[in-house]
Each structure stands twice: as structure tokens, then as C-alpha cells.
C-alpha positions as a printed Julia matrix, in Angstrom:
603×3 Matrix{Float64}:
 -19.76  -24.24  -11.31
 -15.59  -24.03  -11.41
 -14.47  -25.12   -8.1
 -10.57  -25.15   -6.54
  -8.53  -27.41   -8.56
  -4.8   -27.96   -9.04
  -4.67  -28.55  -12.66
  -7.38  -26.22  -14.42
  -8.23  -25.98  -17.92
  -6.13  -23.01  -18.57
  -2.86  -24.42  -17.43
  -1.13  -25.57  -20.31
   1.26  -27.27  -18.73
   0.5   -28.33  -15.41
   2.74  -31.74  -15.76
   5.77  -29.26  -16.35
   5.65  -27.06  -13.12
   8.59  -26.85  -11.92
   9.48  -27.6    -7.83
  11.68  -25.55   -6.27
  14.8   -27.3    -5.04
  15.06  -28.35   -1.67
  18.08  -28.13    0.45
  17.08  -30.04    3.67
  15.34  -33.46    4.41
  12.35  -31.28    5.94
  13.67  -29.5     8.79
  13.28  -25.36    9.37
  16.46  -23.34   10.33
  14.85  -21.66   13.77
  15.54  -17.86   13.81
  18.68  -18.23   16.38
  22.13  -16.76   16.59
  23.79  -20.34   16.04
  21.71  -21.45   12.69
  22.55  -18.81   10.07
  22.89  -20.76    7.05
  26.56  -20.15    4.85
  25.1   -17.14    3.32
  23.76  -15.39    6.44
  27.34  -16.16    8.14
  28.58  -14.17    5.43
  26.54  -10.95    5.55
  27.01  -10.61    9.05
  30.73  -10.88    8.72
  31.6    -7.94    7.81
  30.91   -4.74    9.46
  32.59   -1.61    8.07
  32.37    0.02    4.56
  29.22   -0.35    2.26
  27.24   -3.16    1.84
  24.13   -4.34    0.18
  22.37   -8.06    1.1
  20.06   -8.65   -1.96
  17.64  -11.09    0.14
  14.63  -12.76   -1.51
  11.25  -13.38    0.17
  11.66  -15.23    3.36
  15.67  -15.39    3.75
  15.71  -13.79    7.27
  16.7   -10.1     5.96
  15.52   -8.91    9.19
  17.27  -11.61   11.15
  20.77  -10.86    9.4
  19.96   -7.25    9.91
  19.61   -7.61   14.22
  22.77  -10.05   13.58
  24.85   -7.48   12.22
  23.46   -4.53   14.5
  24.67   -7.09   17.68
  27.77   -7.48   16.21
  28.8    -4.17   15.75
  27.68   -3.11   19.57
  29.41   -5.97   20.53
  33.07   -5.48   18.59
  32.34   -1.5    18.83
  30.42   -0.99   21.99
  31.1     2.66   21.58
  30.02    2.89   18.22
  26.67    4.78   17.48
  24.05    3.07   15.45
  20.93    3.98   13.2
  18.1     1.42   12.0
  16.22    2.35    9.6
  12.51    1.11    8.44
  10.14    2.34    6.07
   6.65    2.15    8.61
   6.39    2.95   12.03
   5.22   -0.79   12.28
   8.11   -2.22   10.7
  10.27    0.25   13.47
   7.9    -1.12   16.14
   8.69   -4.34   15.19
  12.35   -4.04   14.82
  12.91   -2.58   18.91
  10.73   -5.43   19.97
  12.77   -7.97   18.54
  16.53   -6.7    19.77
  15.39   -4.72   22.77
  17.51   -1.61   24.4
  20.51   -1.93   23.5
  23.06    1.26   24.02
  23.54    3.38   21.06
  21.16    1.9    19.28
  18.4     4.26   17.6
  15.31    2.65   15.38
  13.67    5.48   13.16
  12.01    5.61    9.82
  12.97    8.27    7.28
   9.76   10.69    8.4
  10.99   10.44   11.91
  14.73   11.28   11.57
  13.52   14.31    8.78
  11.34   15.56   11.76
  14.02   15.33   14.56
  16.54   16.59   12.09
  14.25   19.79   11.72
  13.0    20.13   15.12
  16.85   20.63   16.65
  17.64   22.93   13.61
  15.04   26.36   13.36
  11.97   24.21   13.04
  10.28   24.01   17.12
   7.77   25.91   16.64
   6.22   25.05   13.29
   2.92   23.5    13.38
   2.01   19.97   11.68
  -0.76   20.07    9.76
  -1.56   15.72    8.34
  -4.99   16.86    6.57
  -4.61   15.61    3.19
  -7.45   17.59    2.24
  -6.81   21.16    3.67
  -2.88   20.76    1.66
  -4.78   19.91   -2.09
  -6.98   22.79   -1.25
  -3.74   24.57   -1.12
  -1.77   23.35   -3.85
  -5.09   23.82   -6.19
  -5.3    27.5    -5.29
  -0.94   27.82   -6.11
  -2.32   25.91   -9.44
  -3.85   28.84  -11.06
  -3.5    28.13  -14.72
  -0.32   25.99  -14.65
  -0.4    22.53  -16.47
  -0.81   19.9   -13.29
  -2.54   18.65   -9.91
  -2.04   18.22   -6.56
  -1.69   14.82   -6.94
   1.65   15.44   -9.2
   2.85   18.16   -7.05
   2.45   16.25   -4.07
   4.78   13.52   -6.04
   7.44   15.55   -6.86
   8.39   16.09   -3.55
  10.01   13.15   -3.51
  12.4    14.26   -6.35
  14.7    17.0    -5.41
  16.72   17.28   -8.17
  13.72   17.43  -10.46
  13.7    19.41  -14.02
  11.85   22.81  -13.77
   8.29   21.69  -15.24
   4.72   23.79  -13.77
   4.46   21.01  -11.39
   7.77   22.0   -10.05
   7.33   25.71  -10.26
   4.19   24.94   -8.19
   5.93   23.31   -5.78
   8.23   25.75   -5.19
   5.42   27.86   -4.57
   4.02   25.57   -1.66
   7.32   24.82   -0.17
   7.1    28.89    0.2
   3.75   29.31    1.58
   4.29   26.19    4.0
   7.51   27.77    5.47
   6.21   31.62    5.56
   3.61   30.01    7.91
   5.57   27.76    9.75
   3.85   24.53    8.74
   5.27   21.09    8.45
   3.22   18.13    6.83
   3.95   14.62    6.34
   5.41   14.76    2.58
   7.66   17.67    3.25
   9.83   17.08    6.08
  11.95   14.99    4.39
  12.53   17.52    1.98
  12.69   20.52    4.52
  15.68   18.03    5.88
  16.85   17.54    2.65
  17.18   21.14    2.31
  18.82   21.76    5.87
  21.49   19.21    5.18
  22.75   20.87    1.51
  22.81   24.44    3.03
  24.11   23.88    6.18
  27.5    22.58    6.55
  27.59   22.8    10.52
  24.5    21.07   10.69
  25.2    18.39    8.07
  28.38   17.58    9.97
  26.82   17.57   13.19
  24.97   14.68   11.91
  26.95   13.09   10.42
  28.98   12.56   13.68
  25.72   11.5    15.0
  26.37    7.53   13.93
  28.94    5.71   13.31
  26.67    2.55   11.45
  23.8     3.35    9.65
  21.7    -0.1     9.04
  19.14   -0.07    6.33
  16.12   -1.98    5.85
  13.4    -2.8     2.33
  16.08   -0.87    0.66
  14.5    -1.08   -2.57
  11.51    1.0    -1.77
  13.24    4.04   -0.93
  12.99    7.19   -2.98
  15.43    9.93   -4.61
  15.01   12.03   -1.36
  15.48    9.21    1.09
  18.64    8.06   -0.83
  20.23   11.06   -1.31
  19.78   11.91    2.74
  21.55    8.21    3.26
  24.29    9.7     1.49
  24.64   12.46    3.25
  24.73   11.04    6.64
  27.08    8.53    5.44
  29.45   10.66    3.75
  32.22   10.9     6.53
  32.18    7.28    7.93
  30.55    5.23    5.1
  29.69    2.66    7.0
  26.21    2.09    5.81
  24.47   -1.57    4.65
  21.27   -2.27    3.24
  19.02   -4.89    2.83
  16.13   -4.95    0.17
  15.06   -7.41   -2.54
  14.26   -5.8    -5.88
  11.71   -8.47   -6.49
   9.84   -6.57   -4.13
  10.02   -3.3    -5.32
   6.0    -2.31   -5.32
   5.92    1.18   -4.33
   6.36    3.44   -7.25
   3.19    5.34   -6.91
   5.28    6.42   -3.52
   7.94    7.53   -5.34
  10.31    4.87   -4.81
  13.25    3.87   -6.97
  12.73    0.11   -8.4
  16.16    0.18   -9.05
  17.79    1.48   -6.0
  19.42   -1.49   -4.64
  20.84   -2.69   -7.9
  22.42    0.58   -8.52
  23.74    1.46   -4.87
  27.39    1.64   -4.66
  29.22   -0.59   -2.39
  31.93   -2.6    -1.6
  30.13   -6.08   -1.31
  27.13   -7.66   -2.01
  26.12  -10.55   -0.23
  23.15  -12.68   -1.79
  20.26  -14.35    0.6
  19.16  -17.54   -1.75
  17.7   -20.29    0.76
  13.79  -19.47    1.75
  12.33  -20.83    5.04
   8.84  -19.72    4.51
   7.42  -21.39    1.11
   6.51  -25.0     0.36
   8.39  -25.98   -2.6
   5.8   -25.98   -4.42
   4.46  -22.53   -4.12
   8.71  -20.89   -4.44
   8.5   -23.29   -7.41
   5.99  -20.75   -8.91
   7.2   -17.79   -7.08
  10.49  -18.82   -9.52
   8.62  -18.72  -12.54
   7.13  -15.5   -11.88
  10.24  -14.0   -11.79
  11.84  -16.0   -14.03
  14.96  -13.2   -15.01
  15.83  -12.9   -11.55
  18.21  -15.42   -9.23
  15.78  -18.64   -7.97
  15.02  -19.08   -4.48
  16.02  -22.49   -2.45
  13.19  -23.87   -0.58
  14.32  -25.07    3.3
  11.52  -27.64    2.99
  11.51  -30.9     1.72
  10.06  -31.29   -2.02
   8.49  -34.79   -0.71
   4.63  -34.57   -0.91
   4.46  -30.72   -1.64
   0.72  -29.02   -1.61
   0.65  -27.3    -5.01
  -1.16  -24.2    -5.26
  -4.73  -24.81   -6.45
  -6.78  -22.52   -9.09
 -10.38  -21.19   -9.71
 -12.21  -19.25  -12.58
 -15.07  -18.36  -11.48
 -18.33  -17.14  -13.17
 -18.1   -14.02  -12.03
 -17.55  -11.89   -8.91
 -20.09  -13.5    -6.53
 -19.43  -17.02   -7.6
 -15.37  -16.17   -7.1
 -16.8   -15.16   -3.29
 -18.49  -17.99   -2.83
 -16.4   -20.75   -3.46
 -13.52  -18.93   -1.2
 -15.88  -18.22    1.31
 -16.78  -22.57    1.07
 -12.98  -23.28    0.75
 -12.49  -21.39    3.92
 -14.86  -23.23    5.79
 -14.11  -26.35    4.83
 -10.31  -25.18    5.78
 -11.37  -23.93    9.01
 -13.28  -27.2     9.77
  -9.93  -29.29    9.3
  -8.46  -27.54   12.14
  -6.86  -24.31   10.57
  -7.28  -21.18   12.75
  -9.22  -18.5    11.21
  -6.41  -15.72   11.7
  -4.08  -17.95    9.46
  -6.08  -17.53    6.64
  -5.49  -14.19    4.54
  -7.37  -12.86    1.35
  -5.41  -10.95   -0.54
  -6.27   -7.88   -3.38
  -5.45   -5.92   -5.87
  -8.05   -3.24   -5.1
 -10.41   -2.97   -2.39
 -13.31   -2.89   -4.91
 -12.55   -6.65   -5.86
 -12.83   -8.23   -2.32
 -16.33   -6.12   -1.11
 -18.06   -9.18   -2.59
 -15.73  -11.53   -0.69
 -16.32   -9.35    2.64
 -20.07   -9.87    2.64
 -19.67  -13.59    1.69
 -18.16  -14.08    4.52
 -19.75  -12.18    6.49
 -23.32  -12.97    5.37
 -21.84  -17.0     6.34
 -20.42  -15.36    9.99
 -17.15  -16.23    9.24
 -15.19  -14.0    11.36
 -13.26  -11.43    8.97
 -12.02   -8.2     9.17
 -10.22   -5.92    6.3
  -7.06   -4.87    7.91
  -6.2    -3.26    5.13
  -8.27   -0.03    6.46
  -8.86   -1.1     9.47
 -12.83    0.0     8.65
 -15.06   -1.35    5.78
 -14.57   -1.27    1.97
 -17.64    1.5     2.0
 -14.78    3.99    3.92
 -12.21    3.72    2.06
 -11.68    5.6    -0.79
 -12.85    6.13   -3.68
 -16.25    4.31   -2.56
 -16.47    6.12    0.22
 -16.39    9.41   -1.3
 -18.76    8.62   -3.74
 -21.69    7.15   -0.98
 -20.86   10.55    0.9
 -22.03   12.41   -2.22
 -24.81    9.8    -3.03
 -26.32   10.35    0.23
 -25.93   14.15   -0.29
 -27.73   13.92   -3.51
 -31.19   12.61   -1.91
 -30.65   14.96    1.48
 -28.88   18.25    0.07
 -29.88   19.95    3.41
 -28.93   17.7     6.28
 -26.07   19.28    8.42
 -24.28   15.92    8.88
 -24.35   14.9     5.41
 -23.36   18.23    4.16
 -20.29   18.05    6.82
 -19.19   14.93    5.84
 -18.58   15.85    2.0
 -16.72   19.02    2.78
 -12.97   17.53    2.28
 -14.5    16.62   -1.06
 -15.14   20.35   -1.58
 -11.91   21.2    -0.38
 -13.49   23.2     2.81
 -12.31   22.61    5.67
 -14.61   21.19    8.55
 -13.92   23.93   10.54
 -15.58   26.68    8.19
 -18.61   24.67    9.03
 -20.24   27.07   11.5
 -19.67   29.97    9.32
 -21.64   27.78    6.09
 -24.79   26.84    8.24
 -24.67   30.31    9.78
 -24.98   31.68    6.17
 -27.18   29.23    5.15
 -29.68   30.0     8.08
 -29.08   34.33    7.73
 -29.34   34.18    3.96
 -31.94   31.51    3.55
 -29.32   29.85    1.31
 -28.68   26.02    0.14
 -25.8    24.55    2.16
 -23.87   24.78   -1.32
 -25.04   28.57   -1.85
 -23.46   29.29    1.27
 -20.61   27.35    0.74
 -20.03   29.8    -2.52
 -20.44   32.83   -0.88
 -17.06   31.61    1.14
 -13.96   34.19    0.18
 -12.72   31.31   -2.76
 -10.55   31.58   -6.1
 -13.22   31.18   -9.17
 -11.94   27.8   -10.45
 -12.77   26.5    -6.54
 -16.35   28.05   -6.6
 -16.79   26.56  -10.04
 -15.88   23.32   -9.31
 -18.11   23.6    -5.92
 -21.18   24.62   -8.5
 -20.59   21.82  -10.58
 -20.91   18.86   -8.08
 -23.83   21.14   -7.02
 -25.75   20.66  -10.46
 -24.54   16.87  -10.5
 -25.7    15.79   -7.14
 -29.45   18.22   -8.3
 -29.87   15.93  -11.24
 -28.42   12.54   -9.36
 -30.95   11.98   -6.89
 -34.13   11.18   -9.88
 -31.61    8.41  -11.75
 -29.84    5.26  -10.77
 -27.12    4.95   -8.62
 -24.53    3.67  -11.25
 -25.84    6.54  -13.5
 -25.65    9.22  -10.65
 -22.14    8.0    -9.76
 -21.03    7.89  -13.41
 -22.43   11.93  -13.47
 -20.34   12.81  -10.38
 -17.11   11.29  -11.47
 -17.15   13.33  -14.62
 -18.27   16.68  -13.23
 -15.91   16.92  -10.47
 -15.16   13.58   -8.47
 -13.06   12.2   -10.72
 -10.7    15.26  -10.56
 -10.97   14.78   -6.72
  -9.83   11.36   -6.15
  -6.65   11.52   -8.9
  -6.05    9.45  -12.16
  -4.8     6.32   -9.91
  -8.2     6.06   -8.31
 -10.53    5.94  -11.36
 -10.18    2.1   -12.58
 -10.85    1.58   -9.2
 -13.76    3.92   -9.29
 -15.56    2.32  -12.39
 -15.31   -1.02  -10.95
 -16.94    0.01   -7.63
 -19.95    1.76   -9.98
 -20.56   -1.28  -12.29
 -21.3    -2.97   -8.97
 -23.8    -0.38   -8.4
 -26.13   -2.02  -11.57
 -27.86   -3.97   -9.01
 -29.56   -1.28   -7.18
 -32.25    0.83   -9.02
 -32.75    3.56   -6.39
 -29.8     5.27   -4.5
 -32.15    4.54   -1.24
 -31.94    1.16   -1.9
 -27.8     0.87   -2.19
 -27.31    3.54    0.54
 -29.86    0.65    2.83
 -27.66   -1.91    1.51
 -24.45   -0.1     2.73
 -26.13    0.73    6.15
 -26.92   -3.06    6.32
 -23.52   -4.95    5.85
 -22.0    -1.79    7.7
 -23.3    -3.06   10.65
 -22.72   -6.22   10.53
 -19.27   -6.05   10.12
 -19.3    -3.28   12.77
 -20.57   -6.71   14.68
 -18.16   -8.63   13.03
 -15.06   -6.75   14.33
 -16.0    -6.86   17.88
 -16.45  -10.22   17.66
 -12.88  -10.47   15.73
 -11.77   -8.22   18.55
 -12.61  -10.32   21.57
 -11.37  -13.86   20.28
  -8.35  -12.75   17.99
  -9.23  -15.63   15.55
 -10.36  -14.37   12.05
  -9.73  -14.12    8.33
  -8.25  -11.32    7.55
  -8.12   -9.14    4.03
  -5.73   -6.89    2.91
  -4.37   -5.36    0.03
  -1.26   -6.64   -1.47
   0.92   -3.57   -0.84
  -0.14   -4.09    2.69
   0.65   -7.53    3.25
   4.61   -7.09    2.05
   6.65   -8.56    5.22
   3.72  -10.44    6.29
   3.41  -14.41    6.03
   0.56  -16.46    6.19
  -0.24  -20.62    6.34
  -2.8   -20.26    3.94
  -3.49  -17.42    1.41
  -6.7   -16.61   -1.06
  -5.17  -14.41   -3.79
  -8.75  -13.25   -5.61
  -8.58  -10.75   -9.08
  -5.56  -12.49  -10.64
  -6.71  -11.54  -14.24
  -5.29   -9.3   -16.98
  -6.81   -5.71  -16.27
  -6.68   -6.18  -12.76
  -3.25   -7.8   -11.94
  -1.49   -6.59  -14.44
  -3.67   -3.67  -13.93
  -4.81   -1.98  -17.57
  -3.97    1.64  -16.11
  -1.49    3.35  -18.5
   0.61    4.55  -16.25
   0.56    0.85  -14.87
   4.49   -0.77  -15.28
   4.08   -4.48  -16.36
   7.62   -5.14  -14.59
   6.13   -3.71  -11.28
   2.78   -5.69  -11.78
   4.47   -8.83  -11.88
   6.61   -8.16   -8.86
   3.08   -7.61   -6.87
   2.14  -10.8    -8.42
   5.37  -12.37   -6.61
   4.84  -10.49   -3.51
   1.2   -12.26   -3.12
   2.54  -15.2    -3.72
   5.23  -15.27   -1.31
   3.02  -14.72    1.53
   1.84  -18.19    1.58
   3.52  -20.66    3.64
   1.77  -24.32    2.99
  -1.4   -22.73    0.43
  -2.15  -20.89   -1.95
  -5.66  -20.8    -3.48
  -5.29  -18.26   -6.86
  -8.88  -17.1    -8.9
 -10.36  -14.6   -11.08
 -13.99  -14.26  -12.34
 -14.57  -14.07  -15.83
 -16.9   -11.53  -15.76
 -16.92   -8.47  -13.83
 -19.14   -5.67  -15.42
 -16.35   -3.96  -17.09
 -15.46   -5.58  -20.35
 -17.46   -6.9   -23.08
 -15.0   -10.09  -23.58
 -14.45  -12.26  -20.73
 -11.81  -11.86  -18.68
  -8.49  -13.97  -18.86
  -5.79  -15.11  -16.18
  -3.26  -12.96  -15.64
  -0.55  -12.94  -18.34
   2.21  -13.71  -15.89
   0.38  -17.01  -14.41
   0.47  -17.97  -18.18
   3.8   -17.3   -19.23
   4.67  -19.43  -16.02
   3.11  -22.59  -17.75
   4.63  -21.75  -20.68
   1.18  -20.73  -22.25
   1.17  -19.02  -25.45
């Protein structure tokens, strides 16, 4: 059995890692208003005009950010002043840390669109966030017309986009959402958008709103979000943003990788000198990225803790030797909410979950906040698995209707049907006022889920995904999809798996509570999630080609590798890296990821 080691067999090279330098005798620069370092000093200098600071992974972006909001309500106490963050929890975060000062408004993007609209004809419109009532409407505006909701739903970040059927159907929805007064999440922005090119008044209104607009994780904005920066910066231009482009991971959103090397300004001020990673671990940070400007470690290089390695067997093996490394971790004094595990997909880390929770090592996955069997695309396909073997149960039936694109509240009206008629659930469900294509596709999970319940689970899941599901949960989803199936070889009966789920359900149901009430526990996460996070020790599982760089071909290789440097920058003191050779889905065993090898200088 493989265990954790610094120098495995498939480092070429390990002799010829390289450190990162070091530019202090092991002291930290604390986060303080008299310790910015000679670049900080610099991009908090000046205030007016454009700006960009280009700051790598654990520079103090956010600190230079506050620093040049205090200094502008300090020389311009007058002066009116927008933050901007990509999450509400990133927004959260920021008023916490500078606290009420005058003037001074924190937003994101969604909630300046929605304030924008909501003091210019929009008051009364009603917000509708159900994902699944808005596909149901953009795959009735389909008709014939060459595309899905998915890609409609992604074009709305594009305003300026070339007249394609995905844009003619989107035209179409922007239509039906404003003839009945309906906002959702992915269209006030463009609604706003829209507002601010037609109405001068209004635009200039704004625009004499602030007087600073401050900008934060620049580089994952989109062509919308830009394009309203530049309007409401048009008069003044006194705008600054902060991103890194090394951290650009949110494409699949829409957002620009480029952005922040392209955007126009007068200077750009580069953050070089990192106060989060051991040498060691920037060292290979460095490597990863090997085109782009190196990072300074703040830490002395004497007596770094290199990252350590693992290829494990397969899947279960890779879970159990984290699942030892964390107790042994946790038994050298390390808290058990320093310790992260971090993804590529949620389907790689189920086996690390129950590990570690079959071992009652507090853990959570605060990635979804619930367990790997509710979030998608799992979650959707147990919903239908438990539908196969109980087509008539109300609550089953219920839960599976977003899947049908019904909404819950034409529930009633089914089971009333169902019970007048003597009808299945399903027959009644098709006897709904629905286009053709809808009822088809409604019959055709209807057939699969009739022939599912008499074969095995991966077979039944493998049926559904083809005559229906697969459609259902996008293109993005379906690697994803297959990997949670081949996982589903170990159960013979869809009883048995669905007792399985039922059982490590709840006791991780126990296991949060427990999590809850002491605050101390491993957490999980995707990697997307844990951008702008940091960690003392962090378990980076799946790191093989096909997984991370993911195999999807729509996948970017550039993007890939700036995930990889993301994970890898969340670590503070350790970083534990593996990948299982086997996982059900290839013939030939899997290797480590490409970009881990070009790092050592593999061939």
C-alpha cells in the first residue's frame, strides 16, 4: 500500500524542486496600516484615475483594497464610494472588516443591477430564483431552434453577442420575462445593462452616484459586469481593480480570463511578496504557473515542510490513507477545522466523506452545505432511482418534479387527476396542458424508470441518463455523472444503494450537529469554493489527468491549471496531493496530473 511521501516514484526530479525565495528571516508582515510592504505603499498611493493591482495568492489584495478605500474618505471625505465583490460572502466580509464608514457602499454586481432596476420602472416585478420553473421556460421558447437552456441561460452574460438560435431564444425570454414582470437572478444584470444604454437620464444619474468605484477578484468578471463598470465610470473614471489572472476559474460563469490583463488604465501596480505559503509549497505554486511573474515567500526557506504525495490503489485506498493522515495530524495537536479536503468534483470526495465519517472524524462538506447524495447530479439521479421501485408514492413522485420540469405547485392538480382518472402519477402528469416535445420527454423517463427498477443500479442509472437525464442536468454535469454511476457497480439491487444512501445520510446528519456544537471539524469543499480561503493544512484528492485537467472537451487546459494553482495556494504549512490509479472509468490506469509533471520537469 502507497502511503504519503515527499519524494514518490513519479517525481522525476524531486532533488531539483525549486524553493521559493524568501525575503525575511521568518517573520509575518501583520495585516496593519503601518506594515505594507514597498509594493502595497505603492498601490495605495494613488487615488484618482484607473488602476489595476495584479496581486497573486496571498499578497493582501483585500488589505490594499480597505487601504485605499480609507484613504480616499480620508483625503476626500465628501467623496462617494462603491466596493464591489463578486459573493454576498465576500461583501459580508468586506463591511466587517472596515466598518461604517460615510459614503461608503459594499455591493456585488447582482445587488447594484437590482437596486439600479428597482428605482428605475422595475418595483413591482416579481423575483422568481427557481432554476427549474426558468428551463421549463426557455425549453418551451426552444421549439425547434438549435440549443438549450443551459446555453441560453449563458448568453446572458454576453450582450453584445452575434445573432445565433441561442440568442434569438433569448430574446424571446428576455420578452416573456418583462411582459410578466419577472426578474430572476441571471437577468438583472442585463435588465440594468439595458436601462443604462437607453436611458441617458438614468445612466447619468448614476453615474453621479460615486465618485470611486473600488473593484475586487477583477478577473472573474464577465462581458456584462465589465461593460456596466464602464458605464458608471465613464464621467469620473476613477475606478481600480484588483484581481490576479492566475486565478481566473470561473468561465463556466461566464467570466473573462483575460479581463484584468486587457483593462485599460493608467497604472498597474504588481503585488509579488506572499504571506500565506511556506516556501516550499509557493515554490510549487511557481512551477505551476511557470509563464506567469513568481511569487516571494514572507517566510523563511530554513527547514521548509515540502508538500508530500500519494498514489493510491484506487478510490477507497486514496480515502483511507487521508482519512489515517488526518488522524495522525489531528493527534499532534492540529485542530480539526484547519484541515481542508479539497475537489475537483463532488463525486471524487463521497468516498473520502464516509471514511471519515465511518472513523467519526468530525467533517462536514461545506461545499453544499448538505451531503454529496443532494447535490447534483447524484442527487437527481437517487430521486429517480427511488421513483423507479415506488412509481406511486406521493413524496417520491413530488420530489422528481423539477426533473420533469413541473412545478411543485401543479402537484395537487397531478394527484387529483391521478385519483379522478385512476391514472399513474406520470399519466396524469401528461394529461397537464404541455408542448409535445415536454410530454415526450416526460414519457420517456416514464418507460426508463418502468424498465429500471428489474436491473442494477449502475445499469438503471446508465438507462436514465440517456433517455432523458442527461439532457436534464447539461453537458458540464455528465463526466461527473458517469463517475458517480461506476461507483454504483458495488450494489446489485437499487434497494440495496438507496439503504446505503439512507445509512451514511444519517450519519452525517449526526455528524453536522456534532460539527455544529463544537466548531472543530474537517471540512470539504470544492476548489471553486475554496478561492479566498486559506488553510494550515490542505488534502488536495483527484489530482490526475481526466480529472484535474478534466478530459471534458469543452475543458481549457490553461484554466485547469490555474485551478490546480488555486488548490495549491490554499495551504499555509501542508499540502498532502493524491490520485488513485484506478477509478472505474478507464481501462489504463490513471496518471498524475500533467501539470504536477511538467513541474518536475517530467517528460
Amino acid at each position: 500500500m502507497s502511503k504519503f511521501s515527499i519524494h514518490p516514484s513519479w517525481l522525476a526530479k524531486p532533488t531539483n524542486f525549486p524553493l521559493a525565495a524568501s525575503i525575511s528571516d521568518g517573520s509575518i508582515i501583520k495585516e496593519s496600516a503601518a506594515a505594507f510592504n514597498d509594493e502595497q505603499v505603492m498601490a495605495i498611493s494613488q487615488l484618482t484615475g484607473r488602476s489595476c493591482i495584479n496581486a497573486g495568492a496571498g499578497t493582501g489584495k483585500s488589505t490594499c483594497l480597505i487601504a485605499r478605500m480609507q484613504r480616499i474618505v480620508q483625503e476626500y471625505p465628501d467623496a462617494h464610494v462603491l466596493m464591489i465583490s463578486f459573493t454576498r460572502k465576500s461583501a459580508r466580509e468586506l463591511r466587517e472588516r472596515i466598518g461604517s464608514p460615510q459614503h461608503v457602499q459594499v455591493s456585488t454586481f447582482h445587488s447594484l443591477a437590482f437596486h439600479i432596476l428597482r428605482s428605475n420602472g422595475f418595483a413591482d416585478f416579481r423575483i422568481d430564483l427557481n432554476d427549474a420553473s426558468q428551463s421549463a421556460l426557455i425549453q418551451k421558447l426552444i421549439g425547434k431552434n438549435d440549443t438549450t437552456p443551459e446555453e441560453v441561460i449563458h448568453s446572458l452574460r454576453c450582450p453584445n453577442a452575434a445573432a445565433t438560435p441561442t440568442m434569438a431564444v433569448r430574446q424571446k425570454y428576455l420578452k416573456t420575462l418583462l411582459d410578466n414582470k419577472i426578474l430572476t437572478f441571471d437577468t438583472m444584470q442585463i435588465f440594468a445593462h439595458m436601462i443604462l444604454q437607453k436611458c441617458q437620464n438614468v445612466l447619468h444619474r448614476w453615474q453621479n452616484c460615486y465618485d470611486f468605484i473600488l473593484v475586487d477578484e477583477y478577473q472573474d468578471v464577465d462581458t456584462l459586469q465589465a461593460e456596466l463598470l464602464e458605464m458608471l465610470c465613464q464621467s469620473k473614471q476613477n475606478l481600480c481593480v484588483v484581481g490576479d489572472p492566475r486565478q481566473s476559474i470561473y468561465s463556466f460563469r461566464g467570466a473573462v480570463p483575460d479581463a484584468i490583463k486587457h483593462f485599460t488604465c493608467n497604472t498597474i501596480y504588481d503585488l509579488t511578496t506572499n504571506y500565506r505559503c511556506n516556501p516550499a509549497i509557493l515554490g510549487l505554486a511557481n512551477q505551476i504557473m511557470p509563464d506567469e511573474k513568481p511569487l516571494v515567500s514572507a517566510h523563511s526557506a530554513v527547514d521548509p515542510v515540502y508538500p508530500e504525495y500519494l498514489t493510491a490503489k484506487d478510490e477507497a485506498d486514496e480515502a483511507r490513507q487521508i482519512a489515517a493522515a488526518i488522524q495522525k495530524i489531528h493527534k499532534s495537536g492540529m485542530k480539526y477545522r484547519d484541515i481542508v479536503v479539497l475537489y475537483r468534483s463532488s463525486s471524487a470526495a463521497s468516498a473520502v466523506l464516509e471514511e471519515l465519517l465511518s472513523r467519526e472524524i468530525p467533517s462536514i462538506s461545506t461545499s453544499q452545505i448538505y451531503m454529496m447524495y443532494n447535490a447534483m447530479p447524484l442527487a437527481g439521479l437517487i430521486k429517480l432511482l427511488r421513483a423507479a421501485i415506488q412509481p406511486n408514492d406521493m413524496n417520491t413522485f413530488k420530489a422528481i418534479l423539477p426533473i420533469l420540469y413541473i412545478k411543485r405547485s401543479l402537484f395537487k392538480s397531478i394527484a387529483n387527476i391521478a385519483d379522478k382518472k385512476e391514472l399513474s402519477l406520470f399519466d396524469a402528469a401528461m394529461s397537464l396542458d404541455l408542448p409535445f416535445f415536454h410530454q415526450e420527454y416526460i414519457a420517456s423517463l416514464s418507460t426508463a424508470l418502468a424498465k429500471a427498477k428489474d436491473i442494477s443500479p449502475s445499469d438503471a442509472a446508465n438507462l436514465l441518463l440517456k433517455q432523458g437525464y442527461g439532457k436534464y442536468i447539461g453537458r458540464d454535469m455528465l463526466p461527473e455523472a458517469e463517475s458517480c454511476i461506476a461507483k454504483l457497480n458495488d450494489y446489485s439491487t437499487i434497494p440495496a444503494y438507496l439503504a446505503h444512501v439512507a445509512e451514511i445520510s444519517e450519519r452525517y446528519e449526526a455528524m453536522r450537529k456534532l460539527a455544529a456544537s463544537n466548531a472543530d471539524y474537517v471540512q470539504l469543499m470544492s476548489i471553486h469554493a475554496s478561492k479566498g480561503m486559506e488553510f494550515n493544512t490542505v488534502f488536495l484528492i483527484g489530482c490526475y489527468d481526466g480529472s484535474l485537467p478534466s478530459n471534458r472537451d469543452d475543458a481549457d487546459p490553461e484554466e485547469e491549471r490555474r485551478l490546480l494553482y488555486v488548490a495549491i495556494t490554499r495551504a499555509k504549512e501542508h499540502l498532502f496531493i493524491s490520485y488513485p490509479k484506478n477509478t472505474g472509468t478507464s481501462i489504463e490506469p490513471n496518471q498524475a496530473s500533467r501539470f504536477l509533471r511538467e513541474a518536475f520537469s517530467m517528460s
